[in-house]
C-alpha positions in Angstrom: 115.0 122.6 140.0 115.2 124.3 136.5 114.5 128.0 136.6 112.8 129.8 134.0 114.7 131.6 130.9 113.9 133.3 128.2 113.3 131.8 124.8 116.9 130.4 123.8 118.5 129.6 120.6 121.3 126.6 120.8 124.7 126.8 118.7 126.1 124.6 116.7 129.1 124.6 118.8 127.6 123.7 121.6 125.7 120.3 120.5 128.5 118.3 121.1 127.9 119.9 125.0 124.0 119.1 125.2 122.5 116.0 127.0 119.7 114.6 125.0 116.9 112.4 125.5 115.9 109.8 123.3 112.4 108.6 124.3 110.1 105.8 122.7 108.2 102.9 123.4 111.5 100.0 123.1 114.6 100.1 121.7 117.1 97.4 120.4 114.4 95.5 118.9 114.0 94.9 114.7 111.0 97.2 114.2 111.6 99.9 112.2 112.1 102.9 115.0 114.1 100.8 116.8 116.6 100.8 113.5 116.7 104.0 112.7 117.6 104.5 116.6 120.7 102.8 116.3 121.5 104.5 113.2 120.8 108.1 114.7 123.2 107.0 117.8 125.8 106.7 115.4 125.5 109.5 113.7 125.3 111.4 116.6 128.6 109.8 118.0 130.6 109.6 114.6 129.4 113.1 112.8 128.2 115.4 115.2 130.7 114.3 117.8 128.6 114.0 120.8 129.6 112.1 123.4 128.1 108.6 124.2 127.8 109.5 127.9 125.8 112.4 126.6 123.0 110.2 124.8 120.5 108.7 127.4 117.4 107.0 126.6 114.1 106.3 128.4 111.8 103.3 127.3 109.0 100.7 128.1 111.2 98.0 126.6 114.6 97.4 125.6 116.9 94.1 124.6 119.7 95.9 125.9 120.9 96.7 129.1 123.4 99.8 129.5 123.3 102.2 132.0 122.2 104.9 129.2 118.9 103.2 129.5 116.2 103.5 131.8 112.9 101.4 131.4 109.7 102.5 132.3 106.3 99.8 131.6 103.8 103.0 131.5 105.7 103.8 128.1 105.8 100.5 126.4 103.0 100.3 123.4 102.2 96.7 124.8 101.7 98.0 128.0 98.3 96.4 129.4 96.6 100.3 130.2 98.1 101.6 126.4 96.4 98.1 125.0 93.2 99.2 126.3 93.3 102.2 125.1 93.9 101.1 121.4 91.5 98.3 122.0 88.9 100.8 122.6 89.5 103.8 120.4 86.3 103.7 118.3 84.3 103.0 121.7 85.7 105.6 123.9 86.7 105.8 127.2 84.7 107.0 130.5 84.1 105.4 133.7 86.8 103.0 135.0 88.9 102.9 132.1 89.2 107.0 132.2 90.6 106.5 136.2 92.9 103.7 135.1 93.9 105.3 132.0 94.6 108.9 134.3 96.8 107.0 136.6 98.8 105.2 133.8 99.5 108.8 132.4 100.5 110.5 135.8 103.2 107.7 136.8 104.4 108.0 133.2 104.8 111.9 133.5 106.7 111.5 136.9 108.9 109.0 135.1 109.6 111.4 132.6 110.1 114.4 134.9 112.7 112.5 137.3 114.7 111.2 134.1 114.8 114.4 132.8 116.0 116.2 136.1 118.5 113.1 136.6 119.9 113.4 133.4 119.5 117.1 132.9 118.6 117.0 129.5 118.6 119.6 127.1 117.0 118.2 124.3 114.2 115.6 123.9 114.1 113.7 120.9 110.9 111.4 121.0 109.9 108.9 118.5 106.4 108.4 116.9 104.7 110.8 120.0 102.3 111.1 116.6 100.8 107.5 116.6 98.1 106.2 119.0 100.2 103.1 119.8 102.3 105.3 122.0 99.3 107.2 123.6 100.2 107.1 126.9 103.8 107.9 126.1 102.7 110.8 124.0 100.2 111.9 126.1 102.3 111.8 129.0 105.3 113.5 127.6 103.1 116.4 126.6 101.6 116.7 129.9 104.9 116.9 131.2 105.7 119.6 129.2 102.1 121.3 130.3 103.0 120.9 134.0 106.7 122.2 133.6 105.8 125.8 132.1 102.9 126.4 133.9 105.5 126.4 136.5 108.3 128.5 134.9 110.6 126.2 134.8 113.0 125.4 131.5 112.1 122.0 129.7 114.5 120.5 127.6 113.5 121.5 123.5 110.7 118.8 122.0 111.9 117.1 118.7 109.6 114.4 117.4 110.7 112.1 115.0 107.3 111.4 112.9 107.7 108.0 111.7 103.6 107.5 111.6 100.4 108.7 112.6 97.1 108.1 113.2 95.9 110.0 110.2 97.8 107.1 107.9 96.0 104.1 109.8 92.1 103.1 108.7 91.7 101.6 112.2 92.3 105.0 113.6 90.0 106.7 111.4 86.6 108.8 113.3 87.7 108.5 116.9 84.9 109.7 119.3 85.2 112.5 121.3 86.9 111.8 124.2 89.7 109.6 122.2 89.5 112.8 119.8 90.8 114.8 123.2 93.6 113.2 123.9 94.9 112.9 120.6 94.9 116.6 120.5 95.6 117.2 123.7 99.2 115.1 123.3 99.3 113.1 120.3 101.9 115.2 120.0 100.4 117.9 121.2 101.3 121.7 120.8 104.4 121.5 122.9 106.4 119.9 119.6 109.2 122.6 118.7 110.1 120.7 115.5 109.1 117.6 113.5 111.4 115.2 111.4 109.3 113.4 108.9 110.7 110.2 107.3 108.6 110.9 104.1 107.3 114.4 101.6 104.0 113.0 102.0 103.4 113.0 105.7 103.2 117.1 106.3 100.1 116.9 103.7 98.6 114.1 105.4 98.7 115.4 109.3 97.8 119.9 108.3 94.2 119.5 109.3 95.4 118.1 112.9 97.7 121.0 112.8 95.4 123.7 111.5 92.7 122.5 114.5 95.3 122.8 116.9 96.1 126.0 115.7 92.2 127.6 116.3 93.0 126.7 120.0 96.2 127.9 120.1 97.3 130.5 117.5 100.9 130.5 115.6 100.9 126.4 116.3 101.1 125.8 112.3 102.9 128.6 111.3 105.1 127.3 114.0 105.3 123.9 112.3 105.2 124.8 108.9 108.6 126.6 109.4 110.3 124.4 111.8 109.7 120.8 110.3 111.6 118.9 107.6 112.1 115.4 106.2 114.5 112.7 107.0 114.3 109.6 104.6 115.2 106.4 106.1 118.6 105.6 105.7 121.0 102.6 105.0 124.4 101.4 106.0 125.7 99.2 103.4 126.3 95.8 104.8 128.7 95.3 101.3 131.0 97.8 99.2 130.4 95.8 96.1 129.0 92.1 95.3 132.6 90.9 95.3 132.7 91.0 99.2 130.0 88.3 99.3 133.4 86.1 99.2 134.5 87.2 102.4 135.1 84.0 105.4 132.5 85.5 108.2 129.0 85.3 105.6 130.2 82.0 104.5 130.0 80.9 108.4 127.4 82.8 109.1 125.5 81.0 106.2 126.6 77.8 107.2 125.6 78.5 110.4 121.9 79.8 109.6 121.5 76.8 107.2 121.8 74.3 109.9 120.5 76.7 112.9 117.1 76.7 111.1 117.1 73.0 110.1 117.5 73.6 106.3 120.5 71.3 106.2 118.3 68.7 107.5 115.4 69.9 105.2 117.6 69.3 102.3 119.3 66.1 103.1 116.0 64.1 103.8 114.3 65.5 100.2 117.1 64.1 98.8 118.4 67.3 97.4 121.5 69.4 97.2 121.5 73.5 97.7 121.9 74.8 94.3 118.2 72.6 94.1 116.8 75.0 96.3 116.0 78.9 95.6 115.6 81.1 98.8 112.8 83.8 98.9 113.5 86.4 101.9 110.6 88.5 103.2 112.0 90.9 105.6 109.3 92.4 107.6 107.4 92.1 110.3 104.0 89.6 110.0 101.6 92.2 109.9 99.0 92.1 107.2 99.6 95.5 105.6 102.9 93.9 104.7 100.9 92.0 102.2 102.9 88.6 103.1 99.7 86.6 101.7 100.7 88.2 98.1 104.3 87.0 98.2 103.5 83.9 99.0 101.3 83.7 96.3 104.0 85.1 94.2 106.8 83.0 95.6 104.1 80.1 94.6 104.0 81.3 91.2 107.9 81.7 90.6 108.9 78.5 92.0 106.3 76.6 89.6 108.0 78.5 86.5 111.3 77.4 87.7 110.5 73.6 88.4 109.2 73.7 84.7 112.1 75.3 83.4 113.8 72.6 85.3 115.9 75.4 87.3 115.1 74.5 91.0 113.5 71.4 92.7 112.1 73.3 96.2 111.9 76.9 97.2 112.5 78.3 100.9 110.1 81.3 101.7 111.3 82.9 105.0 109.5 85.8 107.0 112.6 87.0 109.3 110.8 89.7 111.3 108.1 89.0 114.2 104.1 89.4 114.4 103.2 92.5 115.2 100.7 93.9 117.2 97.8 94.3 114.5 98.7 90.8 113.6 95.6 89.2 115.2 95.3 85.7 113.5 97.7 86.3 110.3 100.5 84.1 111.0 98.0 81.3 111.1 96.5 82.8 107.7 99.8 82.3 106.4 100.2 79.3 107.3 96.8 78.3 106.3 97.2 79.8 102.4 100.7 77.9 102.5 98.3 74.5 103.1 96.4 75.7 100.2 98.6 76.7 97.7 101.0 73.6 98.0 97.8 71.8 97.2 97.1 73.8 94.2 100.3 73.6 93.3 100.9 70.3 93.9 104.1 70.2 95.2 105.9 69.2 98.8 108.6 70.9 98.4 107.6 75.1 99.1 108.5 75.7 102.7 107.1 78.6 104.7 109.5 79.5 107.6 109.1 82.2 110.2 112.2 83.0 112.2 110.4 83.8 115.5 109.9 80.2 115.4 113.7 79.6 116.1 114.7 81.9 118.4 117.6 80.1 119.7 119.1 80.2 116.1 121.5 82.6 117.0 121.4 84.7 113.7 119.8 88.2 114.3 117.5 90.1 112.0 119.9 92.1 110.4 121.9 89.4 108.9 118.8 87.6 106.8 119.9 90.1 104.1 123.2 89.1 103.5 122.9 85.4 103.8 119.7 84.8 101.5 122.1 87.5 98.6 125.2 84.9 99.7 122.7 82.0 98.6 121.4 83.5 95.6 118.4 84.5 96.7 115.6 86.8 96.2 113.4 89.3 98.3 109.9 90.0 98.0 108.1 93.4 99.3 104.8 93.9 98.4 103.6 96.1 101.5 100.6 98.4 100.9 101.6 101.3 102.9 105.0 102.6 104.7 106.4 105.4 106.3 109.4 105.1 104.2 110.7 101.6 103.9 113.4 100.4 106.4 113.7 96.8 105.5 113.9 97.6 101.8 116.6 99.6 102.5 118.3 96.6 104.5 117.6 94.6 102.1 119.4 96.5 99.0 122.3 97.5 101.5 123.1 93.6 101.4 123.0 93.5 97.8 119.6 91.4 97.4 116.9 92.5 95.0 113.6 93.2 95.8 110.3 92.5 94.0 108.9 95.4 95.2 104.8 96.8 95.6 105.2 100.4 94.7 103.3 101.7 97.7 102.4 105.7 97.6 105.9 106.6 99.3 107.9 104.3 97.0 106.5 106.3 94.1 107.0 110.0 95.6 110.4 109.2 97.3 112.0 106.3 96.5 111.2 105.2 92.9 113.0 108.8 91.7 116.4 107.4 92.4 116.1 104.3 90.0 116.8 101.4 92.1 117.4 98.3 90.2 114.1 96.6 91.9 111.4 94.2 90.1 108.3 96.9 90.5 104.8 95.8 90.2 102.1 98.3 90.3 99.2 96.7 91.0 98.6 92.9 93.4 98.3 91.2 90.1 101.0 88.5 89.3 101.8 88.9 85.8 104.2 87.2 83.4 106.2 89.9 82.8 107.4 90.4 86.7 108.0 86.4 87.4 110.3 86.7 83.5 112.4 89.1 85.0 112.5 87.2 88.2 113.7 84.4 86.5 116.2 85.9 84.6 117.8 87.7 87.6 118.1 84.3 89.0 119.6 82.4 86.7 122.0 85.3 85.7 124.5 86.1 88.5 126.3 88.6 86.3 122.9 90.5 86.2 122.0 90.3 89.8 126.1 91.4 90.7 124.9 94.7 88.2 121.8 95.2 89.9 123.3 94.6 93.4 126.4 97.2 92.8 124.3 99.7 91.3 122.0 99.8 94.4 124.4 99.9 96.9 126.0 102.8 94.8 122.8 105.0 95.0 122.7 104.1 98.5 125.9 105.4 99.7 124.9 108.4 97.5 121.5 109.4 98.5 121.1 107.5 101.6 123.7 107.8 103.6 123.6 108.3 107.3 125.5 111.6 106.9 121.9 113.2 105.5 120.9 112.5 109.2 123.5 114.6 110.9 122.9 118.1 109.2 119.6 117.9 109.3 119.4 116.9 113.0 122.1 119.8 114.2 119.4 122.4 112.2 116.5 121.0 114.3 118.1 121.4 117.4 119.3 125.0 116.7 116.4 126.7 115.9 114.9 129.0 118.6 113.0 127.7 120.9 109.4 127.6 120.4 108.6 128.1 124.5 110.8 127.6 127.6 
């Protein structure tokens, strides 16, 4: 049993010491979280020097098994009682989903309890506890927090990484009252000790949930507003510099993705050869604030200029992340405007291809990148809103350009560092844009340029070393309660 202490204040010394908890909804998955999850275990392991053994995580999913990782259903965002409560948000609760919804919550704070007495855990650091799609997961975890000081006994310090919230999402917008509850009540909650935000715009966006919190329980946002701070997304470069593109193992991986996804067999019974064919990467998941409808209209668009300019004969569009949960009926949108536009266009040879479709291929998410910049490819990300923008990171780390959407973070955060992207700042396809496009295409020299330059700013300004000092100063400040 942990006794009670006073109020305590962590060295730096002794972090390589500490046994943290990393808690979220899945890990070893391609969504964003579950990215910047692997990177933070490696910075944790390679910079800060804690031990591996000393990292254990608790989720409702994972890909991975490993003794480090315990798996509890009540936690997973797609777990059938969490579903209902997103399913209902603007409705509310009561009656029979209020007892199920209670139940769900208690196993999921006794799963939390035991694998924090198991593991002995000094620190928590939980992942989006700030976004509905984990509500009984952040609900629980605050409630677990509730129980344990009411009791006197020491709880390990509360670090959220704020990666969204429900105050950036329109179809969380004017909960009713009993939703409204629990949001307050643990979505986080006031037992959050510090916040890492991945973007400058977030702390803005989430004061007035603060500042309510605060009328209940007094100091909460001064509390915040000094022990908060921001962590942009960051990127291991796949590639040192263009040149590498030359090395054996993304010349078989390429070879091995061209035939694992049939495009070898695409090719040959068009009648056409590879350099006929320009590949278009969209690296997200197929959700439609991702905006995949405009690049394929886009995509459209830049393959007729190049069959006119006589510079391609077919064009190979392909999605490499899965649908998401807010997906409803996109996909088969996409597919459905794909139908449409080859009409318009008039052409047979534009080919819409989701990887979640193959998923014997044998080529994991991460490597899309590097084998659509080894085939001279493109990238196209038009999203209308992000917490930061993993996947464009990913993508520039491999040395691809984007044709980017300058979304509100991309202009506050990102745009500042001059990234050698195509920008377009409004869903209008203009001449202009699909010029450059074509240029960057046909010049290799140009996209080499662009490609070193990125991957230069990225080792700069967004290296995973930025994580390191910034986590060690959230986990030493003084405790905000026992």
């Amino acid at each position: 049993m942990r006794i009670k202490k006073e109020l305590i204040k962590f060295e730096k010394r002794s972090i390589p010491k500490l046994n943290y908890g990393i808690i979220h909804s899945q890990v070893g998955f391609s969504d964003g979280v579950s990215i910047v999850m692997r990177q933070m275990e490696s910075v944790m392991t390679e910079y800060m020097k804690i031990p591996k053994s000393n990292i254990n995580y608790l989720v409702g999913a994972t890909k991975n098994t490993s003794p480090r990782i315990r798996v509890c259903r009540y936690l997973w965002h797609k777990y059938h009682i969490n579903k209902l409560m997103l399913n209902h948000f603007k409705e509310g609760y009561g009656g029979i989903r209020s007892e199920k919804i209670e139940r769900a919550i208690g196993h999921a704070v006794d799963e939390i309890k035991t694998f924090v007495d198991d593991k002995d855990i000094d620190v928590i650091i939980a992942h989006n506890t700030g976004h509905p799609v984990n509500f009984i997961f952040s609900v629980a975890l605050s409630r677990y927090y509730r129980n344990e000081i009411k009791k006197g006994r020491r709880t390990p310090k509360y670090i959220v990484w704020w990666h969204d919230s429900h105050l950036e999402r329109k179809r969380f917008a004017n909960p009713l009252h009993d939703v409204k509850r629990y949001l307050m009540q643990g979505v986080p909650g006031r037992f959050v000790e510090y916040i890492l935000f991945i973007n400058s715009l977030q702390f803005d966006q989430v004061q007035n949930y603060f500042l309510e919190l605060d009328k209940k329980y007094h100091g909460y946002y001064d509390s915040i507003f000094h022990n908060h701070a921001v962590i942009y997304n960051t990127a291991t470069t796949v590639i040192n510099s263009y040149k590498d593109l030359e090395r054996d193992e993304f010349t078989e991986r390429t070879e091995k993705f061209l035939k694992a996804f049939g495009i070898n067999r695409l090719i040959k019974r068009r009648k056409l050869n590879l350099s006929n064919v320009q590949f278009c990467l969209q690296h997200t998941r197929v959700v439609p604030r991702k905006r995949i409808d405009f690049g394929l209209r886009y995509a459209y668009e830049l393959f007729d200029t190049l069959k006119k300019k006589r510079k391609t004969k077919a064009m190979i569009f392909f999605v490499s992340g899965h649908s998401g949960d807010e997906t409803g009926n996109y996909k088969r949108k996409l597919i459905q405007l794909n139908e449409q536009l080859s009409k318009t266009y008039k052409t047979r040879n534009f080919f819409l291809i989701f990887a979640e479709d193959h998923k014997d291929s044998g080529i994991f998410f991460e490597e899309f990148p590097i084998i659509f910049t080894k085939l001279g490819g493109i990238s196209t990300y038009f999203s209308e809103i992000e917490g930061f923008g993993n996947n464009l990171l990913e993508v520039m780390a491999a040395g691809l350009i984007p044709v980017v959407y300058t979304y509100p973070v991309f202009v506050k955060d990102i745009a500042k560092h001059k990234f050698k992207t195509v920008c377009l700042d409004r869903f209008n396809i203009d001449k202009e844009s699909i010029s450059k496009v074509v240029e960057l295409i046909e010049k290799e020299r140009m996209r080499k340029m662009w490609a070193n330059k990125n991957l230069e700013i990225l080792k700069r300004r967004f290296s995973n070393k930025i994580i390191s000092w910034k986590l060690k100063r959230a986990i030493i400040r003084k405790r905000q309660h026992i």
